[in-house]
N, C-alpha and C positions, 0 to 999 in steps of 0.2 A: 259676538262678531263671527260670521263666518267668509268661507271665502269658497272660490272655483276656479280650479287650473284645466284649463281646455288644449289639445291637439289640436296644431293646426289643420287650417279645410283641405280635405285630400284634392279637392275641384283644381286647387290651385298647383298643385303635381300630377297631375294625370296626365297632361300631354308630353311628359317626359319618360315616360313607361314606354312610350311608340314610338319616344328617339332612337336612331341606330346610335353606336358608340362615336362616330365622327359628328352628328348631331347635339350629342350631350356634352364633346368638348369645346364643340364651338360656344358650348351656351355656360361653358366652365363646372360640369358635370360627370360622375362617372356613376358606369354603371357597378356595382361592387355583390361582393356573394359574402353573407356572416360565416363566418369559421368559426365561430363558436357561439355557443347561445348568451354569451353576456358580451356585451363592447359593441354592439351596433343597436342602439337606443333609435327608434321610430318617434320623430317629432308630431305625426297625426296621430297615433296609438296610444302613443306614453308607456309602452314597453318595448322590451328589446325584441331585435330579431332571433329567432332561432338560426341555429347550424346549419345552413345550405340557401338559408329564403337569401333572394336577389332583393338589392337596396338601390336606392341613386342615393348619392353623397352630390351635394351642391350645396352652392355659397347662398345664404340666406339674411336678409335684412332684418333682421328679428328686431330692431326698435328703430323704427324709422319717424323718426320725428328730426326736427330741426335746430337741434338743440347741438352742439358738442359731442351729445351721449349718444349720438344716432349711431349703431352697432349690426354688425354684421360677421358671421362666421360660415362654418362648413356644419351641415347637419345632414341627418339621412330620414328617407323617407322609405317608409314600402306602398306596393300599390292593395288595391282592393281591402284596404281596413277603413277603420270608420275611425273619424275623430271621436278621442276619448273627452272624457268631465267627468271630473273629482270633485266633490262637495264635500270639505272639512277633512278629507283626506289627501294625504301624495300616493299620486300614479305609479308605480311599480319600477320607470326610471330612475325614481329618484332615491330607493332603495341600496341603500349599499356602498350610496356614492355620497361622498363629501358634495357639497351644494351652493354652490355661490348664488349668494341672492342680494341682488341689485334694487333696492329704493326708488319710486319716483312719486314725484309731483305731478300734478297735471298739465304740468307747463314741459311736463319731457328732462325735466333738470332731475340729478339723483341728486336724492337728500342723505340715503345713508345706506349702508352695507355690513354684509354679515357673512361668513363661513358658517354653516349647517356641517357638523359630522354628520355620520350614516347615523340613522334614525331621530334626528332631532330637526328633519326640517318642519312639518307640524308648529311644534312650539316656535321657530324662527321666525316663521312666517306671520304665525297671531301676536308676538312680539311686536314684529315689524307693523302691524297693520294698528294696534293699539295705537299711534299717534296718527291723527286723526289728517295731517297733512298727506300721505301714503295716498296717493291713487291705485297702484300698481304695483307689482315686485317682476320682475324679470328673473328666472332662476336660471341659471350657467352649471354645466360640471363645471367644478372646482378644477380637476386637474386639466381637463383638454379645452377649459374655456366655451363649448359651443353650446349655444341655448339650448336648454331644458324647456324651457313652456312660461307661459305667461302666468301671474297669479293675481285673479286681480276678488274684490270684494265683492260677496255673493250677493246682492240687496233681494233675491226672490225669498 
């Protein structure tokens, strides 16, 4: 079994890069600067920002389905990267960080759930995918809650 955890498509943040600051709060948006090179994770990258790179922080539907489970948080994006893909690996967010990873069906229903310590998301995740109901894994930081990346099973 393997799998692939993709960055979101930057196309769908780009025209937030050209917002002024009274534009990105009207759309519930800020514009922010990393202070340090760990704590501002890029959801199209799947790494953090460095120390000084400018971010948007905005509210993001990361599992929009119609289910109960349809979820949404704050995540940050930078401009001019390219969405990442990990094949049988985690992206370098997920480094370091405890890892909540959420279960689904393809009905959008979770079926089950797990806490990853730092370095054991890997094995979490082909755990999780071993039952053969698993469509998908949604992974979360553990402590601030906002999506990490999609996981879903490689079939290429």
């Amino acid at each position: 079994m393997t799998y692939m955890i993709s960055g979101l498509t930057p196309d769908l943040f780009a025209p937030l890069f050209a917002m002024d600051d009274a534009a990105l709060a009207a759309n519930n948006a800020r514009r922010v600067t990393a202070v340090a090179d760990r704590g501002f994770p890029c959801r199209i990258s799947l790494e953090d920002a460095e120390a000084g790179e400018e971010l948007i922080l905005l509210h993001h539907v990361s599992h929009d389905v119609e289910t109960p489970y349809r979820s949404a948080y704050a995540i940050y994006v930078r401009a001019n990267v390219e969405a990442a893909t990990w094949r049988d690996a985690v992206p370098p967010v997920f480094e370091g960080r405890p890892i909540a990873l959420r279960a689904f069906g393809a009905d959008g229903m979770l079926r089950t759930a797990t806490i990853a310590a730092p370095g054991e998301a890997d094995g979490a995740i082909r755990d999780l995918f071993a039952d053969d109901a698993i469509a998908y894994i949604d992974a979360h930081n553990a402590a601030h809650g906002c999506f990490a990346a999609r996981v879903q099973r490689d079939v290429a």
